[in-house]
C-alpha positions as a Markdown table, in Angstrom:
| # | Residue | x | y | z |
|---|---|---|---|---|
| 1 | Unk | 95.5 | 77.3 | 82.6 |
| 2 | Unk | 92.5 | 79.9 | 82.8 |
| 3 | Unk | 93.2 | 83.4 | 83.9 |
| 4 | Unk | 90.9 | 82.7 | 86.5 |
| 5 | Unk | 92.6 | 80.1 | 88.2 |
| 6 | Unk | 95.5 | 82.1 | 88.4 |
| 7 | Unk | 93.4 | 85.3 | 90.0 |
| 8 | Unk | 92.1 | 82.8 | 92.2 |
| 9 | Unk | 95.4 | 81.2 | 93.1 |
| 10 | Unk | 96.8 | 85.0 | 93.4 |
| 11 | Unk | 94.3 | 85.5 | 96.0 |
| 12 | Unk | 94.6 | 82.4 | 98.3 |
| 13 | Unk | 98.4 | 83.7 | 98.2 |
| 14 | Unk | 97.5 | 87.2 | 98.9 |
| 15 | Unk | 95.0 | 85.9 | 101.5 |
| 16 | Unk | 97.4 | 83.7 | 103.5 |
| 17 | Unk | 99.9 | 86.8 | 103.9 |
| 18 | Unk | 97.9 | 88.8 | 105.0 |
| 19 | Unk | 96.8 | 86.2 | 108.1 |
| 20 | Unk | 100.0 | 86.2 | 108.9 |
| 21 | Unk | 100.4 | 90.0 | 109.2 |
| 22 | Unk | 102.3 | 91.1 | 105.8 |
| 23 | Unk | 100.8 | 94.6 | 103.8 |
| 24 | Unk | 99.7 | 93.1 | 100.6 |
| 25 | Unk | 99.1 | 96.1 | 99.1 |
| 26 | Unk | 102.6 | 97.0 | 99.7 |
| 27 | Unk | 103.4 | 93.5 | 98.3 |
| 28 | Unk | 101.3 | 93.4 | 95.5 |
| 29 | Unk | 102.7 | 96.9 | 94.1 |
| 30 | Unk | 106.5 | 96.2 | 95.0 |
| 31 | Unk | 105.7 | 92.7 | 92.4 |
| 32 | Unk | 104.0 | 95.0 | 89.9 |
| 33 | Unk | 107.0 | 97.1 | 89.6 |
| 34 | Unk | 109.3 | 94.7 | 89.2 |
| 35 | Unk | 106.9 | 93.4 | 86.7 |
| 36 | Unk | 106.9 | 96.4 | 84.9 |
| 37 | Unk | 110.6 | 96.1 | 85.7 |
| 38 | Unk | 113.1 | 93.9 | 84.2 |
| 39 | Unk | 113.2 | 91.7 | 87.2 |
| 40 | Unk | 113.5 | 87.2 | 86.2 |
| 41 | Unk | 110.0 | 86.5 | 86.3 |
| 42 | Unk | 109.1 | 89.7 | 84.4 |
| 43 | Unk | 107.5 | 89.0 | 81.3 |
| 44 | Unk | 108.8 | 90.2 | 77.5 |
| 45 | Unk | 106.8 | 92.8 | 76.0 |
| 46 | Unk | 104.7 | 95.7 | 77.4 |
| 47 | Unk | 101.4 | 94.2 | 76.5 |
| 48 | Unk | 101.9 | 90.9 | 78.2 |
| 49 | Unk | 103.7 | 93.1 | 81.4 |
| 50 | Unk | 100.6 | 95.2 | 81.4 |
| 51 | Unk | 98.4 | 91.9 | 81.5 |
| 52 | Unk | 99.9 | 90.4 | 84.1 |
| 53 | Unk | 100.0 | 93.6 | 86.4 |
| 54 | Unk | 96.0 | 93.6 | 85.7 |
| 55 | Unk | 95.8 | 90.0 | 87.5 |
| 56 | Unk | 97.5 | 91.6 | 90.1 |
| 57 | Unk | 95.3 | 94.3 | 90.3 |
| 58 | Unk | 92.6 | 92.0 | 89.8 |
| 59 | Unk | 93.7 | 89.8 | 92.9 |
| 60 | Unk | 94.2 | 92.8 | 95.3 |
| 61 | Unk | 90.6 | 93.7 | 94.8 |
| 62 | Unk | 89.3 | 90.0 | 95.6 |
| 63 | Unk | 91.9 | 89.8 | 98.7 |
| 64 | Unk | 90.2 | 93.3 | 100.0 |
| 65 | Unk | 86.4 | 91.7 | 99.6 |
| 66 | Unk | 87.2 | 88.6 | 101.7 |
| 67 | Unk | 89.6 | 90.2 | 104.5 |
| 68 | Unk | 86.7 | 92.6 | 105.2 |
């Protein structure tokens, strides 16, 4: 699966909670720490950790263009 896909899957997530009220800021950086964390669905290793918060990032920034 392309990165893409999964940016653009991350955003029709991020999208719907925010229709529905939730702060996905607030979301999006309580997941990144417990990516960065040791939480289940963190990944091993610092570079891959470090890639996935970027998708993140990525996906907070798409979510802000089409909520404005």
């Amino acid at each position: 699966m392309s990165a893409d896909f999964s940016v653009k899957a991350l955003v029709a997530v991020l999208c719907e909670l925010e229709k529905e009220g939730a702060d996905v800021e607030a979301f999006a950086q309580k997941v990144k720490a417990g990516i960065m964390g040791e939480e289940t669905y963190s990944p091993s290793g610092m570079a891959k950790k470090l890639q996935v918060a970027d998708v993140i990032d990525q996906a907070i920034e798409y979510t802000k263009k089409y909520s404005n």
